[in-house]
Structures are given as C-alpha cells and as structure tokens.
C-alpha positions as a LaTeX table, in Angstrom:
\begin{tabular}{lrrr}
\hline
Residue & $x$ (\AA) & $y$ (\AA) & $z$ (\AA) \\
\hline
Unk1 & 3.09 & 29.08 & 16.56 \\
Unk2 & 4.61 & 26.27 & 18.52 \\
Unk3 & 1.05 & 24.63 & 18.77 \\
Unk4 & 0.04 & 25.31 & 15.48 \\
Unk5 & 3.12 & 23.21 & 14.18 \\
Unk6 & 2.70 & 20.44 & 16.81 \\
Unk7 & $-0.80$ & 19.96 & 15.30 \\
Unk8 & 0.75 & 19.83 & 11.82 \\
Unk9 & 2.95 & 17.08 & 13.64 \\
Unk10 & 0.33 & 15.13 & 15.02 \\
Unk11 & $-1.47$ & 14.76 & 12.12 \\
Unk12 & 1.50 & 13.69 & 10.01 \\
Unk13 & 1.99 & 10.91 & 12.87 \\
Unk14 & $-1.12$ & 9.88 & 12.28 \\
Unk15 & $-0.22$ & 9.52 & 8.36 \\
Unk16 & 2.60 & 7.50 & 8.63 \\
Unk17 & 0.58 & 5.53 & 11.20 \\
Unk18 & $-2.42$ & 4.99 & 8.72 \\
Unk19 & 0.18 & 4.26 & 5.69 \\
Unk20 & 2.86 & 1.83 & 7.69 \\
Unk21 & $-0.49$ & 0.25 & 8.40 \\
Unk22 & $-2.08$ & $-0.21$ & 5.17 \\
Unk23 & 1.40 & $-1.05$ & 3.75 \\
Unk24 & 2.12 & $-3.79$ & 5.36 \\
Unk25 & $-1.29$ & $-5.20$ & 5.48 \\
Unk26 & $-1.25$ & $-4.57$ & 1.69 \\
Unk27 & 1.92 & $-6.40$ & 1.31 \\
Unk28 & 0.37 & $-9.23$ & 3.09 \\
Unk29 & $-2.86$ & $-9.22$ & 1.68 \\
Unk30 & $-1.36$ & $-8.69$ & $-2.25$ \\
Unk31 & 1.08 & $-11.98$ & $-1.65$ \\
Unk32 & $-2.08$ & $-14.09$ & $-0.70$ \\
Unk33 & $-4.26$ & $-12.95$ & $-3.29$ \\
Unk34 & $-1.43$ & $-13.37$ & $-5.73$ \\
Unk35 & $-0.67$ & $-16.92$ & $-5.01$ \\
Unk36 & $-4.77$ & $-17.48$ & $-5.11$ \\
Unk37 & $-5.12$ & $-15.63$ & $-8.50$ \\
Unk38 & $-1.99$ & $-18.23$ & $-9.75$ \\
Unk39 & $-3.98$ & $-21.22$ & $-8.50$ \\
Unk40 & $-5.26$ & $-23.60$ & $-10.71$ \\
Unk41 & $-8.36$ & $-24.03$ & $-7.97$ \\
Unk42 & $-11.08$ & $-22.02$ & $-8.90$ \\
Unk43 & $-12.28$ & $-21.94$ & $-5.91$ \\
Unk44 & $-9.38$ & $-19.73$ & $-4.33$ \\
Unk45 & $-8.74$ & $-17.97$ & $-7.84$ \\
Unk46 & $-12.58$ & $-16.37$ & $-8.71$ \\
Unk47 & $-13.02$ & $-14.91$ & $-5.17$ \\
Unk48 & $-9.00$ & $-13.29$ & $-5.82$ \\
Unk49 & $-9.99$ & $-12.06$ & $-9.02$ \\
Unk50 & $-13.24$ & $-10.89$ & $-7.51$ \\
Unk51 & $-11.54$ & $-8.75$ & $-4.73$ \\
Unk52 & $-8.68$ & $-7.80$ & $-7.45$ \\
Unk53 & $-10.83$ & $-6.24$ & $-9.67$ \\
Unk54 & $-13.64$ & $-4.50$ & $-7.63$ \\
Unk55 & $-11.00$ & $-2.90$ & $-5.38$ \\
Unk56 & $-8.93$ & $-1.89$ & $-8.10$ \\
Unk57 & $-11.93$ & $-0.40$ & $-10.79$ \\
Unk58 & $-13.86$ & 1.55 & $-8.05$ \\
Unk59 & $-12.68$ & 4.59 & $-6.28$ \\
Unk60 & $-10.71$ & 4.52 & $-2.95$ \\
Unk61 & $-13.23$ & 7.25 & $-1.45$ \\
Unk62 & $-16.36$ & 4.82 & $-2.04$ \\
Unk63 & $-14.66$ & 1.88 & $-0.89$ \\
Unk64 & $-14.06$ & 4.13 & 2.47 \\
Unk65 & $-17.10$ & 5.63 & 2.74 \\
Unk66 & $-18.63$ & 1.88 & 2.18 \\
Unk67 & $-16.45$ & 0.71 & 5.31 \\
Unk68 & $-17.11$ & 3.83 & 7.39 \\
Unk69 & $-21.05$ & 4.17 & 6.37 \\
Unk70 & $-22.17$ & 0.66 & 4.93 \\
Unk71 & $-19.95$ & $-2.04$ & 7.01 \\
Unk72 & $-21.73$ & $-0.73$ & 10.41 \\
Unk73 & $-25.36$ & $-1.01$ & 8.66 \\
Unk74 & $-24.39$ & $-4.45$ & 7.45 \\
Unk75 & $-22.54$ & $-6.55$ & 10.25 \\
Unk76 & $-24.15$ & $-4.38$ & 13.19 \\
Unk77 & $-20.08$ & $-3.43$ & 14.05 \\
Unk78 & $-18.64$ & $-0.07$ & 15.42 \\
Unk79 & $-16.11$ & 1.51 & 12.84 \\
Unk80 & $-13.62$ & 4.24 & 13.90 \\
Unk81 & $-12.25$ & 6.40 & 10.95 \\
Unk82 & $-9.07$ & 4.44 & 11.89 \\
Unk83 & $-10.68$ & 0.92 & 11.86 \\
Unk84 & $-12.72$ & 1.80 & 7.93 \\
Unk85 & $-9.37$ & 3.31 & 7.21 \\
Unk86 & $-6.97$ & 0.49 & 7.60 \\
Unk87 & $-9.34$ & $-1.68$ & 6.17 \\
Unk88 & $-9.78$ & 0.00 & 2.66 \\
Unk89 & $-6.45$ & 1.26 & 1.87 \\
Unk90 & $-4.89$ & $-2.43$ & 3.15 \\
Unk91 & $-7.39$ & $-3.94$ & 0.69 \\
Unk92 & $-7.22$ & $-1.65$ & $-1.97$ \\
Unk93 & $-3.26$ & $-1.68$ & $-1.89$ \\
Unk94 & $-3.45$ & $-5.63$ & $-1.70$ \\
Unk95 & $-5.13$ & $-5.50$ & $-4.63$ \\
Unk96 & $-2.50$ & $-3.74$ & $-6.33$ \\
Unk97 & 0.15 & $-5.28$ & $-4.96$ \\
Unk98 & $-1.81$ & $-8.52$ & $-5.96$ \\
Unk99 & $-1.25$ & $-7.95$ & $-9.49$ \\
Unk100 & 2.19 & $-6.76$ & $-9.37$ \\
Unk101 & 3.57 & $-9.94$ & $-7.15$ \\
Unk102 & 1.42 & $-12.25$ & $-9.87$ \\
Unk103 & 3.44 & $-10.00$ & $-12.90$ \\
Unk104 & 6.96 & $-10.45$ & $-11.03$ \\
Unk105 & 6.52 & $-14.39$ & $-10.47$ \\
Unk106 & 5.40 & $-15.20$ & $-13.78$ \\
Unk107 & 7.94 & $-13.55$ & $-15.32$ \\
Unk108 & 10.59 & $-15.59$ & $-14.48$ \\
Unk109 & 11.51 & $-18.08$ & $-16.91$ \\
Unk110 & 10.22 & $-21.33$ & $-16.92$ \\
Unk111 & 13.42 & $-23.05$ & $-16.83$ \\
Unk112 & 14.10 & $-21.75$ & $-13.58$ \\
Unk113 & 11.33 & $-23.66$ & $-12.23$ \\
Unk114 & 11.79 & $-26.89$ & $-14.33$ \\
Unk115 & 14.89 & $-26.94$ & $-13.16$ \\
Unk116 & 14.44 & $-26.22$ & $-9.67$ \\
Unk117 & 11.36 & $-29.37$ & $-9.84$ \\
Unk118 & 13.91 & $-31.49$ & $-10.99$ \\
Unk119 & 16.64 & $-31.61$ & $-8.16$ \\
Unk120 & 13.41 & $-32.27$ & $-6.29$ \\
Unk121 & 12.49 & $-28.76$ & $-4.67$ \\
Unk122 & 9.04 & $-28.87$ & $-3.37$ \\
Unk123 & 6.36 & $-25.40$ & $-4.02$ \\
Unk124 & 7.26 & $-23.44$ & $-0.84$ \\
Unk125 & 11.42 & $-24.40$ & $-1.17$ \\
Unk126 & 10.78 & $-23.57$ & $-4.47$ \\
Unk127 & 9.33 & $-19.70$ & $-4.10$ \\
Unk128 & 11.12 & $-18.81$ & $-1.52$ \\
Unk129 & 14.31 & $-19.64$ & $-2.46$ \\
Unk130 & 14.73 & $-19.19$ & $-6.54$ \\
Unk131 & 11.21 & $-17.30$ & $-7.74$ \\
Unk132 & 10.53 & $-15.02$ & $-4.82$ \\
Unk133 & 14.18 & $-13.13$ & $-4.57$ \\
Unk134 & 14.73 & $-12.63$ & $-8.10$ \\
Unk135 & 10.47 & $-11.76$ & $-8.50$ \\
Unk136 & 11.00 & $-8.91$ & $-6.07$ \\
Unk137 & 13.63 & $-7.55$ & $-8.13$ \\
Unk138 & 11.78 & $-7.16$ & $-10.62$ \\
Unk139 & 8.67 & $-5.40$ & $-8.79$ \\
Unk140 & 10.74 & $-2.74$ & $-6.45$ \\
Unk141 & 9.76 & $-0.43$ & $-8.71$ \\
Unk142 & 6.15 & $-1.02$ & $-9.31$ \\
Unk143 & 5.93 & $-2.03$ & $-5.33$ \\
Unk144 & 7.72 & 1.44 & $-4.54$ \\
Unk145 & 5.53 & 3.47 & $-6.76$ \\
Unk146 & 2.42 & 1.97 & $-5.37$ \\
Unk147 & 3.37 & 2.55 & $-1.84$ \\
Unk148 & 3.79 & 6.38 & $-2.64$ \\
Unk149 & 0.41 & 6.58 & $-4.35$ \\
Unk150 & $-0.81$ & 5.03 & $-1.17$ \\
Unk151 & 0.05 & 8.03 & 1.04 \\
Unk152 & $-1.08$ & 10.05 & $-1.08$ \\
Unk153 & $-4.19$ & 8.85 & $-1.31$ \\
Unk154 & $-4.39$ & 8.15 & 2.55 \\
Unk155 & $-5.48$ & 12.12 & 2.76 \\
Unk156 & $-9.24$ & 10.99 & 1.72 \\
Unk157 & $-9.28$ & 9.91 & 5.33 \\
Unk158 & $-9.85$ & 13.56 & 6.25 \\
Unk159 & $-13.72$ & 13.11 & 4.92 \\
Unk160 & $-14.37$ & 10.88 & 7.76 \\
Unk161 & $-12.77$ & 13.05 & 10.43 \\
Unk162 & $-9.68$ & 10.87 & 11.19 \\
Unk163 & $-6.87$ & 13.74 & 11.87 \\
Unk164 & $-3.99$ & 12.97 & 9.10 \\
Unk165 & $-1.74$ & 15.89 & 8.41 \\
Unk166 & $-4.73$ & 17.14 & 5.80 \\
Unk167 & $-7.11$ & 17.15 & 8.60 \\
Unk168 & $-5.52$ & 18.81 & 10.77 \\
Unk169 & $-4.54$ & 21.44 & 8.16 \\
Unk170 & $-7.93$ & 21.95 & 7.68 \\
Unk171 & $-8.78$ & 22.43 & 10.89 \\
Unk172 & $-5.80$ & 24.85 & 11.25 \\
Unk173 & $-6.61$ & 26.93 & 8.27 \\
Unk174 & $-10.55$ & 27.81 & 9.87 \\
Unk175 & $-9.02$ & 28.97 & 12.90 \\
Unk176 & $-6.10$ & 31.32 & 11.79 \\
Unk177 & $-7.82$ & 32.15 & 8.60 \\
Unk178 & $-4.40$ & 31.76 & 6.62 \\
Unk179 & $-4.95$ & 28.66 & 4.31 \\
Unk180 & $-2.22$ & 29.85 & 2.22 \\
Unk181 & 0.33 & 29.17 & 4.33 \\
Unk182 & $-1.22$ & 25.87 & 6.42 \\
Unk183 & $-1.56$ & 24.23 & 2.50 \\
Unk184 & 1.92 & 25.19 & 1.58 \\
Unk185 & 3.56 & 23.95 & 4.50 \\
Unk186 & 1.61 & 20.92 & 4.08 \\
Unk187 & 2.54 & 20.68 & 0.33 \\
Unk188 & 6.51 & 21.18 & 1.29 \\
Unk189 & 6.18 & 18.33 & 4.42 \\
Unk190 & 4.34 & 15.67 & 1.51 \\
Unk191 & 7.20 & 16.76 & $-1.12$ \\
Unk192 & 10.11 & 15.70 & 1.60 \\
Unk193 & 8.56 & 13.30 & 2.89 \\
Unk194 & 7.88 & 11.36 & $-0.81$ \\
Unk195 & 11.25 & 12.90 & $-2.20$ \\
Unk196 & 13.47 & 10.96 & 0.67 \\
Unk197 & 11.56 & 7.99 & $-0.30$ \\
Unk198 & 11.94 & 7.75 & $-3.20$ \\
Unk199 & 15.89 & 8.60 & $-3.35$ \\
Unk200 & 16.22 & 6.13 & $-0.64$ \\
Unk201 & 14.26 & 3.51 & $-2.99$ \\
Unk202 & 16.52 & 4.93 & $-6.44$ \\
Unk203 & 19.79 & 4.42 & $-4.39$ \\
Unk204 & 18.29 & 0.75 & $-3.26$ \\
Unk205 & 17.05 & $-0.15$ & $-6.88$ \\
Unk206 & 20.91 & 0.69 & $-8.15$ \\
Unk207 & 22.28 & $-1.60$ & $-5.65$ \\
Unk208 & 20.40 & $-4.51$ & $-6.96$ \\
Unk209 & 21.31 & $-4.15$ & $-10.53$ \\
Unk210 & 24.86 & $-3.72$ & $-8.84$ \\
Unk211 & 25.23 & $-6.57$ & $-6.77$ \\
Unk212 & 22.55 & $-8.87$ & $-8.47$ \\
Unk213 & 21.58 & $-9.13$ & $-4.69$ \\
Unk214 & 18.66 & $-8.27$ & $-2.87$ \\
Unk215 & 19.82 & $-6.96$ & 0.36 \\
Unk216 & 19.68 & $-4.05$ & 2.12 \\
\hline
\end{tabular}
C-alpha cells in the first residue's frame, strides 16, 4: 500500500512540476505577446496575433502531439515528454494569458495615461508603475481561472508517457486491477489540490477590493 501511494505521489510531483513550469513560462510568454499584440508595429503585432490565435483555436493534445511527434521530424531535435510538454502548455497558456494581460491594460482609462505622459513618465515608468498594478487587479480572476484549467489540462501529458499523477494512476490501476479506487483517489487529490487554490486566490481577490492594494 505504502508503494502504491508513493507512486500516486510521484506522479503528482511531477504535476506540479509540469504546471509551476508552464505557469510561469506562460506568464512570461502572455506579457510579451501582449505588449506585441498592443504595438502599433506590425511587424511584432501579426506574428503575436499569429501565435495568439493558432494556440488558442486548436486543441492542446495536437499542439502536444505536434511537439512530441512533428518538432523532432522538423528541426532533427530530441524531445522528452517533459521537453514537448513544457513547451505546449507554456505556449498555449501564453496565449491565453496574452489576451487577458492585453484586456486588463486597455481597460484602464485613458486619462490615467494622459496624465501620467504629461508629468513626463516615459513607456516602461509608465506600465510599471500606474497601468500594470491596477491591470493585474483587474485580471486575478481571469489569470487564476486560467492557471486551474492549466492543470487540468496538464493530464494529456499521460498520452506521451510522461508520469503525472494520471499516468501513474494508470499504470497503478493495470497492476492491482482496482481502477475504482486508483481514479477516485486521484479525483479527491485534483479536488484539494484545485479547492485550496482557489480559496487561497478568493481570500487574495477580497483583499484587493479591501485594501485597493495589490500585495500579498
């Protein structure tokens, strides 16, 4: 029994490894591809809307079976499940997180910005100082929602063998012939897991309309 839950363990290790991951690359890789999208350059803004779009109209398990399957055939590269992994869900949740950054900065009033421009802030003062902090108010939500979709959808990973918690459930269930309880027990471990997050990110979104603050 002991080894049968210290699989389950490993495999949820490797979960919050794959979606810590893919978070934060997302995070990243949504900012920059918000700020390119905003840009009056079209040279920066049809390649954003390019990646924005294709990532977010085609389905996650394509897009990993195109990194595991097709990036290998194409660039000559070896990809671990990890590796095709990272890669798709970090992209895929970028693209996301693309549109709701763009939908956060643009809606704060123009004023703010006139105003800002005309005590002489520059761009970068600019963002990070009046738009970004009061933007990211605005998107907790959205950004918190997103970032539970993304572990769920992280369990697609088991079709190319990486060993999340699903994996490894599946794996358990063939050799103890008792899928009924391995699938519960992974159900109840997803439904903690995503119910502490997102009571820790209800008790964090009533502190901001508190204290007008964002600060944890």
């Amino acid at each position: 029994m002991f080894a049968e839950s210290g699989l389950l363990l490993a495999g949820f290790r490797n979960t919050l490894i794959l979606t810590a991951t893919a978070l934060s690359g997302g995070l990243v890789v949504g900012l920059l591809l918000a700020f390119a999208r905003l840009s009056h350059r079209r040279w920066l803004r049809l390649p954003a809307d390019l990646v924005i779009e294709v990532f977010r109209t085609t389905p996650p398990l394509v897009q990993l079976f195109w990194f595991y399957f097709g990036l290998p055939i194409v660039l000559s590269v070896e990809m671990t499940p990890f590796m095709a992994a990272g890669l798709t869900f970090t992209i895929q949740s970028g693209a996301f997180f693309a549109e709701i950054f763009r939908a956060g900065i643009v809606s704060i009033e123009k004023g703010q910005w006139e105003s800002a421009k005309a005590i002489g802030m520059g761009h970068n003062q600019l963002m990070r100082r009046i738009i970004l902090p009061q933007a990211v108010k605005r998107m907790f939500p959205s950004m918190m929602e997103r970032s539970i979709e993304l572990m769920k959808t992280t369990t697609l990973v088991a079709t190319v063998s990486y060993a999340d918690l699903l994996f490894q459930a599946n794996e358990l269930a063939q050799k103890t012939f008792r899928p009924l309880e391995v699938y519960t027990v992974v159900a109840l471990i997803y439904f903690v897991s995503i119910s502490c997050v997102s009571f820790f990110a209800a008790r964090l979104e009533k502190r901001f309309a508190r204290t007008g603050e964002f600060s944890v």
